[in-house]
C-alpha positions in Angstrom: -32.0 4.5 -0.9 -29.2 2.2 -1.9 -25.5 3.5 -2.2 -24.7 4.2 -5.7 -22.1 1.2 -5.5 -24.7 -1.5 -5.0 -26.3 -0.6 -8.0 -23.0 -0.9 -10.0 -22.1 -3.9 -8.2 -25.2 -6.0 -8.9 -25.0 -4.9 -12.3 -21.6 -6.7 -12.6 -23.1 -9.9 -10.8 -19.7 -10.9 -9.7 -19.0 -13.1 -6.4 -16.5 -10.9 -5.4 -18.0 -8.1 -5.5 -20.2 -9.1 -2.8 -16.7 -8.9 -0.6 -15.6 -6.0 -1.9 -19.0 -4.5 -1.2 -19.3 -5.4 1.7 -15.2 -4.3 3.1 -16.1 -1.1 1.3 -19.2 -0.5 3.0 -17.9 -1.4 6.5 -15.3 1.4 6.1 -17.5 3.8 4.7 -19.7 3.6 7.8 -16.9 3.8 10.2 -15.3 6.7 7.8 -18.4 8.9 8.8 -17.9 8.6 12.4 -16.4 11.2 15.0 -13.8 8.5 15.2 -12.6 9.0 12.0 -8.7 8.9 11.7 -7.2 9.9 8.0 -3.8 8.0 9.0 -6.0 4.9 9.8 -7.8 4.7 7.2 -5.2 5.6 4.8 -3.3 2.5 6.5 -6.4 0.2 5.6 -6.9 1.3 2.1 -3.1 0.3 1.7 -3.8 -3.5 2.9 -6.5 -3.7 0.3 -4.5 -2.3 -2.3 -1.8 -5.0 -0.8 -3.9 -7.8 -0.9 -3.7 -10.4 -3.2 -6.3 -10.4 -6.3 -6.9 -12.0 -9.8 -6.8 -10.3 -13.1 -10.3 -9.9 -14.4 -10.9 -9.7 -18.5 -10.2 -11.9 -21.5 -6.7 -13.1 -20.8 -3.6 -12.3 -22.8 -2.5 -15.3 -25.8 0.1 -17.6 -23.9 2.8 -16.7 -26.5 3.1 -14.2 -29.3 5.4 -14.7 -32.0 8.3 -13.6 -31.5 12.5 -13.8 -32.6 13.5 -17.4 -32.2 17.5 -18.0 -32.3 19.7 -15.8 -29.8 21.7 -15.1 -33.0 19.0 -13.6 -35.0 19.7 -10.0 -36.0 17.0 -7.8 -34.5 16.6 -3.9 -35.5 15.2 -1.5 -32.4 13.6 1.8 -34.5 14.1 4.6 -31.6 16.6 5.2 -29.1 14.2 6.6 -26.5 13.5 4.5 -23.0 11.4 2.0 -24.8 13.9 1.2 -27.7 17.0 1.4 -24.9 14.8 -0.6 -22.1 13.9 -3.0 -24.6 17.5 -4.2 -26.1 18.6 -4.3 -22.1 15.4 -7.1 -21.9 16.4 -8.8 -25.0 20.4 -8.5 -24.3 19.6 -10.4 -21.0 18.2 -13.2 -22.5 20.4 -13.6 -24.5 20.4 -11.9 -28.0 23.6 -10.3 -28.9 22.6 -8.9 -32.5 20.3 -6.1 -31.5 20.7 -3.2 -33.1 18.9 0.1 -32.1 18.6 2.9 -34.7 18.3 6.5 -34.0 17.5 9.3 -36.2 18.9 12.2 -33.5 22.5 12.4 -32.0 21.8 10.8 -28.7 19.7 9.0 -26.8 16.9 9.1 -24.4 14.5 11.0 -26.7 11.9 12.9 -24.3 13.9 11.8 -21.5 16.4 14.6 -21.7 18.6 15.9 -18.9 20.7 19.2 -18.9 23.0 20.3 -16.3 22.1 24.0 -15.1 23.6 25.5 -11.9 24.7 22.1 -10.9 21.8 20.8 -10.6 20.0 18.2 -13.6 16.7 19.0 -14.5 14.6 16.8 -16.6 13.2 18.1 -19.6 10.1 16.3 -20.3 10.7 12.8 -18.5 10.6 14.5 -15.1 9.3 12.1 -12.2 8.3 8.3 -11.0 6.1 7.4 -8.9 6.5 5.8 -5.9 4.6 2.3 -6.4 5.2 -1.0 -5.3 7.2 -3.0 -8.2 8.0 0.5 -10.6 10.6 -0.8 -12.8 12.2 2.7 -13.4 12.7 2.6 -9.9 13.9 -0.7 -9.5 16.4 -0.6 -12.3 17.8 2.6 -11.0 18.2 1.2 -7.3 19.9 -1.2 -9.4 22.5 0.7 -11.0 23.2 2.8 -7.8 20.9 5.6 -9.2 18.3 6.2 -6.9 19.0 9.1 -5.0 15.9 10.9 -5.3 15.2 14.6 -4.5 13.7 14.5 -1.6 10.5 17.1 -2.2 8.0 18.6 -0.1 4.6 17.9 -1.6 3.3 20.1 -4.9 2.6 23.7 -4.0 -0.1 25.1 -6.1 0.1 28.9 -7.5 -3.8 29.1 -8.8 -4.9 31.2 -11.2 -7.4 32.9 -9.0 -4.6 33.6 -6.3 -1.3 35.4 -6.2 0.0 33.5 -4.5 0.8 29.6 -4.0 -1.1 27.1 -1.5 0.0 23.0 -0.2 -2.1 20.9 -2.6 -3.4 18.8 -0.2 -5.1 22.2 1.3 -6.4 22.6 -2.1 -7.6 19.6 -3.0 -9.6 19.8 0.2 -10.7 23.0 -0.4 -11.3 22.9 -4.0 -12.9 19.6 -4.0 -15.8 20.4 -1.1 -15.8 24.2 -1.6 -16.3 23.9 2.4 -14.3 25.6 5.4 -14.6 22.2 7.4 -11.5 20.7 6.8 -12.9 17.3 8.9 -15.9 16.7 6.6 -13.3 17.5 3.9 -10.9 15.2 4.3 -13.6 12.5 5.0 -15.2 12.8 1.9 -12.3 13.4 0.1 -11.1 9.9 1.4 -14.3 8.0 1.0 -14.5 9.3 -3.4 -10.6 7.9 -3.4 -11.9 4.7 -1.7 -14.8 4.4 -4.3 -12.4 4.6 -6.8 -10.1 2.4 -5.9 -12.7 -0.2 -5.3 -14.5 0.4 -8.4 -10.7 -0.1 -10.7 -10.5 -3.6 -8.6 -14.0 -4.8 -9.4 -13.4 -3.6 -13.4 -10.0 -5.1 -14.0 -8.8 -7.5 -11.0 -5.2 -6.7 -9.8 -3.1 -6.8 -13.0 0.7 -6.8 -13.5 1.7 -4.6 -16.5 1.1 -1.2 -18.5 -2.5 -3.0 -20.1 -4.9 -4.6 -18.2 -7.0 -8.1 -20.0 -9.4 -6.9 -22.2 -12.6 -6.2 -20.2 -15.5 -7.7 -21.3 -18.4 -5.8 -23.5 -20.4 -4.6 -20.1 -17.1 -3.3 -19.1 -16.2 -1.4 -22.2 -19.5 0.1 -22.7 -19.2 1.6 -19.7 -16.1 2.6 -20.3 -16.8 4.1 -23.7 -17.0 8.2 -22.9 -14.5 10.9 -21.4 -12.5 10.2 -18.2 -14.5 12.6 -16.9 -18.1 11.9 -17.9 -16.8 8.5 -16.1 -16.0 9.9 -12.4 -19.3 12.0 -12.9 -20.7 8.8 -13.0 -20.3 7.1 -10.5 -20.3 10.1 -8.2 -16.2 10.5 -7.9 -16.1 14.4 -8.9 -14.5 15.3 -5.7 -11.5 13.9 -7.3 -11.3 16.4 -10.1 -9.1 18.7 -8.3 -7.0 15.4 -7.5 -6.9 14.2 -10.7 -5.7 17.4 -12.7 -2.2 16.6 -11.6 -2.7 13.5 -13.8 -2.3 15.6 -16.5 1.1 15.8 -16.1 1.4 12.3 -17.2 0.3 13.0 -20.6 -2.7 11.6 -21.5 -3.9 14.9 -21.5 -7.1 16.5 -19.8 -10.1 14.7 -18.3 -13.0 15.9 -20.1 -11.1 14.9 -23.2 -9.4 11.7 -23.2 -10.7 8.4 -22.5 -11.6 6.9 -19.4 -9.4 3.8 -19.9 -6.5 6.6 -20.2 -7.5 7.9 -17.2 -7.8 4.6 -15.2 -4.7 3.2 -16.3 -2.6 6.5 -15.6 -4.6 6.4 -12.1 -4.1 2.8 -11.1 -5.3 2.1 -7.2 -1.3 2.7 -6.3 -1.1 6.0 -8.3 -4.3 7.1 -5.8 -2.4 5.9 -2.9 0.2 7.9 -3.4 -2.0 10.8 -4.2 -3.6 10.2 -0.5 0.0 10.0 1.1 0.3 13.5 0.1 -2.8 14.9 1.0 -3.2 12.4 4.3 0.3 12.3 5.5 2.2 14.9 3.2 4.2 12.9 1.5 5.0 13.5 -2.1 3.5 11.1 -4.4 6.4 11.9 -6.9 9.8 12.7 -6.9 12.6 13.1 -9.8 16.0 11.1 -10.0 18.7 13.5 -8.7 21.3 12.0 -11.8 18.7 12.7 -14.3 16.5 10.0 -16.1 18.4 10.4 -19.4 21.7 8.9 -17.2 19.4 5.8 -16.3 19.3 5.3 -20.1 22.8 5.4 -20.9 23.6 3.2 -17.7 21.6 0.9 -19.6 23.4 1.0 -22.5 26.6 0.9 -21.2 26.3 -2.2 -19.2 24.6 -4.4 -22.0 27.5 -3.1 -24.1 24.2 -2.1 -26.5 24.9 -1.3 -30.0 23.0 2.0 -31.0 23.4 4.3 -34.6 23.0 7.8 -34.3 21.8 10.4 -36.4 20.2 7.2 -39.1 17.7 8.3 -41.4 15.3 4.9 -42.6 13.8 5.4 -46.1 12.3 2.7 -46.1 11.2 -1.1 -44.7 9.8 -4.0 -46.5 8.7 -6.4 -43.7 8.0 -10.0 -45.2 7.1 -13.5 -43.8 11.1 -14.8 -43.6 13.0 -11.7 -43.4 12.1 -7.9 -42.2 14.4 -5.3 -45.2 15.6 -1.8 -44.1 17.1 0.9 -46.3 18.9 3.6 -45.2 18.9 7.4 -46.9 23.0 6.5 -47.0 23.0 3.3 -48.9 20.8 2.3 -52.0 21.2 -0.9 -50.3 19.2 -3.1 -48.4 20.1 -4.9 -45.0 18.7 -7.4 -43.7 17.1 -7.8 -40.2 15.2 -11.2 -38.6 12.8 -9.2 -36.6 12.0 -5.0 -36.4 11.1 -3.4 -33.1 9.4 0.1 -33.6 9.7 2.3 -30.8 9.4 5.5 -32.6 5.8 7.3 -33.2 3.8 6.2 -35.6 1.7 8.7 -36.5 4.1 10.6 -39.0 6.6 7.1 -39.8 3.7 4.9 -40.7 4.5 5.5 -44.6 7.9 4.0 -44.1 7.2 0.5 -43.3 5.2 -1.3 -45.7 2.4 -1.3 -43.8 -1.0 -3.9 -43.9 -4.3 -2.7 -44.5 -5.5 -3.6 -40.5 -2.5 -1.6 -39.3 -3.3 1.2 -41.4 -6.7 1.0 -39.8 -5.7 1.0 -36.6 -2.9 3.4 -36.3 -4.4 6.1 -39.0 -7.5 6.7 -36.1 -5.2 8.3 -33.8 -4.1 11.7 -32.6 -1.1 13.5 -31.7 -1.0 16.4 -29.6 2.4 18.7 -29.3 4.3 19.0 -26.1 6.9 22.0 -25.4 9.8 22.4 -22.5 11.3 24.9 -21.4 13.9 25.7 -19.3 13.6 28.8 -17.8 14.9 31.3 -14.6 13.4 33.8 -13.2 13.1 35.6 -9.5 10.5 34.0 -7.6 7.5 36.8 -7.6 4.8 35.0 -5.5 6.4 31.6 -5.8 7.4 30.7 -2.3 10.4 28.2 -1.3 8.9 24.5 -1.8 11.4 22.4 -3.4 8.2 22.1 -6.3 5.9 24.0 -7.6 3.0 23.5 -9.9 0.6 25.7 -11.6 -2.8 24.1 -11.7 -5.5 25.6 -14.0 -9.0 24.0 -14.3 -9.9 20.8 -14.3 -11.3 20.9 -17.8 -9.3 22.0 -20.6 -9.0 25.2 -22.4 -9.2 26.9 -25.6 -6.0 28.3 -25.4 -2.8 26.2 -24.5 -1.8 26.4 -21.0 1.2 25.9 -18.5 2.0 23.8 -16.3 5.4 24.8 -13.9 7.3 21.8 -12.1 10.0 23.8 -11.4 12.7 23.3 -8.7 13.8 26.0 -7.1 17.6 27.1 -7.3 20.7 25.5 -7.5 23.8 25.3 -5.4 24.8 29.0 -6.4 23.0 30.3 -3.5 20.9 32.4 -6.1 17.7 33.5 -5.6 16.8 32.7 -8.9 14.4 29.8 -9.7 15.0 27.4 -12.2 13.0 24.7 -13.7 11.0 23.5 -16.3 7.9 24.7 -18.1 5.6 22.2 -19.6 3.0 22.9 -22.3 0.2 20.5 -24.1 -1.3 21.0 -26.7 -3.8 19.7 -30.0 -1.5 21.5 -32.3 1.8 22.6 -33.0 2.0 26.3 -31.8 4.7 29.1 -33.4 7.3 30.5 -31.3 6.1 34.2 -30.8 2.8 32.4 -29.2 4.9 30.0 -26.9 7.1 33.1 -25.9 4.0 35.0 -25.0 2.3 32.1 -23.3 5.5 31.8 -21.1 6.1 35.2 -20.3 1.6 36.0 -19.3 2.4 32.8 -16.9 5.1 34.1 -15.5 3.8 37.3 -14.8 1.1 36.4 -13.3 2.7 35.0 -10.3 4.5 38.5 -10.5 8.0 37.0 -11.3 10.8 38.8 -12.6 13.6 38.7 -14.8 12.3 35.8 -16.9 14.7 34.4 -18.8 14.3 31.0 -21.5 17.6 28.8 -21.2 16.5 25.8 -23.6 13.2 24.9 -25.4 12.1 21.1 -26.6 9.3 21.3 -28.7 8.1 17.2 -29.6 5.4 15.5 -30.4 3.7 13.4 -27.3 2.3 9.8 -27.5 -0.7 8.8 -30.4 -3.5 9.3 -28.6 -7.0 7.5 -29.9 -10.5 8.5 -29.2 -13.2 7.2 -26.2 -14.6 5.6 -28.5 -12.1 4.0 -30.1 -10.9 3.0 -26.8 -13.8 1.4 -25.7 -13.8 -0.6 -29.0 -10.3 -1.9 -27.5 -8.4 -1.1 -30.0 -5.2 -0.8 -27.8 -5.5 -5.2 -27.7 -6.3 -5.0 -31.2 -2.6 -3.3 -31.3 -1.8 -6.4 -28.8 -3.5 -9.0 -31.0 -1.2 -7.6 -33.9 2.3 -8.2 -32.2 5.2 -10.2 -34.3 3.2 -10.5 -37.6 5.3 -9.9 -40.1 8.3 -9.9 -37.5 7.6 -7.1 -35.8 6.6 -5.8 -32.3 5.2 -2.4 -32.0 6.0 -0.6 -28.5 6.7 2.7 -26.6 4.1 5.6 -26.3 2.5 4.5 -29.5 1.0 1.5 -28.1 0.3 2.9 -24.4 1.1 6.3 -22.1 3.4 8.6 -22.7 5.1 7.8 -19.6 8.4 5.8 -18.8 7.0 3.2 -16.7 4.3 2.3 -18.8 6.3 2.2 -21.7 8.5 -0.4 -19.6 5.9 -2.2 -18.4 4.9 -2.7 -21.7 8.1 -4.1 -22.8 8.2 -6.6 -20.4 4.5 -7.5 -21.2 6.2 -8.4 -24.4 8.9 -10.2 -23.7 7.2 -12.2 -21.0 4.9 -13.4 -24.1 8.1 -14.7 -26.3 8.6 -18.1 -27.6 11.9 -19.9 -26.0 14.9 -18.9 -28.0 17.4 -21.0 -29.0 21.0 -20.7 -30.6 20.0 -22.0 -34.6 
């Protein structure tokens, strides 16, 4: 009987496939051998990942429109990283008019950092990943900012257990329900190898938050669940893997789309997933200063120009000129090109939108997300620097928890603190998050539980498999600078702040040149 890959590869009928296949195949073998090493093999995977590649899919246009004159006066809607990132992009080329606008008192939005015990932990914005060209990591190596927390790997309190486990023993476990760690960890490695293999031969090696637009083949395969998808083509060993993903917020496998799910879990994301289970490395780690300070570093060296606590009534967007008024004035002022960052989903009726982008933005979805900061004596928590409550793979009827606490502070208490997350379709009352809280809490047989600070926001528009398939994300891409405006953030990719970055400079690599008029 063939491999399952052969099938899928001459279905694609792509020359290099044939290579892949045949690299893939070659490993495979050796992979099932008594001589199998995890550390070598985990060293090859990496030199593929490495190796040079071409985007595959309909390219990108050369150019999009775009502000032309460094002088023109350009409004940013939202002060969060993608409003903040992208006036440091534009401020570096050259644009000194940019203005960012932003409806609360500071800035950062999701990315929020509070100072507890003298320690910073991120509410929300929490972590980066470790991959090869991450701009959040590069810019804060720039600023003298990366001093990351150096963490153990994710302990996992289950819901089954009382107490917590190393991920990578339950990933193992989980995933091949077997007490032979050996074939575990060989299998385990050879679905993580299929995967990355199969992302490669569907999109190429591509720079950026958004791959080209893969052809229709591509998309009809891609057009169901994220998990339907790795059922597919025989990848559900990676379901215990890839319920950490969630964490990202796209939300749960057997719910959003698969091209969610593959650009969350890009070929570096799984490497660092296999670091962890393969050599125990974490595959994530937080800023020690707090994202929110990469933000205002940001805005303090581009000397940016940003306007709290701004309410927008309203904005008339025309061929020549882009209007905004303001709740404060019954005037109008006058901008050369508008930048949205914010959501869309409940601002749309403030810009005088088209019919297509009322079409396109009115399909999606917008799921609630709550943090809270919380202490409590550990119970059955043990000492790892992080700990995180993993549920099923599949999502619930109920909303559930997810802990990424770190433990203490410099008190010497042996109190925990951390964060709480929660995701959810709909916003939920506070009695019902309390009581949420306090059932997870207890059922790791902690103590003394005690809320510090709760965020409840809204997380990024989310649209349907379908939808997805139908590529409606390049349809967003297609859209960019009519009527003088760019549409970016978590409302036109992940709710994460490296995609949201990417994306900006996805942008801004498309611009026209820019001259002083």
């Amino acid at each position: 009987m063939k491999h399952r890959f052969f099938f899928y590869f001459e279905q694609m009928l792509s020359k290099s496939a044939v290579i892949i296949v045949l690299f893939f195949y070659q490993l495979m073998t050796w992979s099932m051998t008594e001589s199998f090493s995890p550390q070598e093999a985990y060293k090859q995977l990496v030199e593929f990942v490495k190796s040079p590649d071409k985007p595959k899919g309909i390219p990108f246009s050369e150019r999009i429109p775009s502000p032309k004159c460094l002088n023109d006066r350009i409004a940013i809607v939202g002060a969060g990283p993608s409003g903040i990132h992208m006036a440091y992009l534009l401020k570096k080329k050259g644009f000194q008019n940019v203005v960012v606008f932003e409806k609360n008192e500071g800035i950062g939005e999701n990315s929020c950092t509070v100072m507890l015990r003298d320690t910073l932990p991120d509410m929300n914005t929490c972590y980066v990943q470790p991959d090869v060209g991450n701009n959040v990591i590069e810019l804060a190596r720039k600023f003298g900012l990366l001093e990351s927390a150096k963490l153990s790997f994710f302990n996992a309190p289950l819901d089954q257990l009382s107490t917590s486990v190393n991920y990578s023993s339950y990933t193992l476990t989980e995933a091949m329900k077997l007490n032979d760690p050996k074939i575990a960890v060989q299998k385990l490695f050879a679905a993580i190898t299929d995967y990355i293999h199969l992302h490669r031969e569907l999109f190429g090696k591509y720079d950026g938050a958004l791959m080209r637009k893969p052809p229709p083949k591509v998309m009809k395969i891609l057009n169901c669940t994220f998990l339907e998808f790795i059922e597919k083509y025989g990848l559900t060993l990676l379901k215990p893997l890839l319920v950490m993903s969630k964490t990202g917020g796209y939300g749960y496998v057997d719910d959003v789309s698969a091209l969610y799910g593959l650009m969350w879990n890009t070929p570096n994301r799984l490497i660092g997933c296999a670091a962890g289970i393969f050599e125990k490395k974490a595959s994530s780690y937080p800023i020690e200063s707090g994202l929110q300070k990469l933000w205002e570093t940001l805005k303090t060296s581009q000397k940016i120009d940003v306007r709290f606590t701004v309410k927008i009534s309203q904005i008339v967007r025309r061929n020549d000129k882009v209007l905004i008024k303001f709740s404060t004035s019954k005037k109008w002022e006058e901008f050369d090109f508008l930048i949205w960052t914010s959501s869309l989903f409940s601002n749309l009726h403030l810009i005088e939108a088209r019919e297509l982008d009322k079409r396109i933005f009115s399909k999606s979805t917008l799921p609630w997300s709550t943090i809270m900061l919380d202490e409590s004596l550990h119970g059955h928590l043990d000492d790892e620097a992080s700990n995180i409550w993993l549920t099923a793979t599949e999502k619930k009827h109920e909303p559930t928890c997810e802990d990424g606490s770190r433990s203490g502070g410099t008190d010497g208490s042996c109190t925990r603190s951390g964060t709480t997350n929660q995701h959810i379709k709909e916003k939920t009352d506070e009695p019902t998050l309390s009581e949420i809280f306090q059932k997870h809490f207890t059922g790791m047989n902690a103590s003394e539980i005690e809320e510090i600070q709760r965020k409840m926001c809204t997380h990024f528009l989310r649209f349907s498999p379908q939808d997805m398939a139908a590529g409606i994300l390049w349809d967003i891409f297609d859209i960019q600078g009519t009527k003088r405006t760019w549409f970016a953030g978590s409302s036109v990719v992940l709710d994460s702040a490296q995609s949201v970055l990417e994306y900006n400079i996805q942008l801004v690599s498309k611009m026209t040149e820019s001259f002083y008029c």
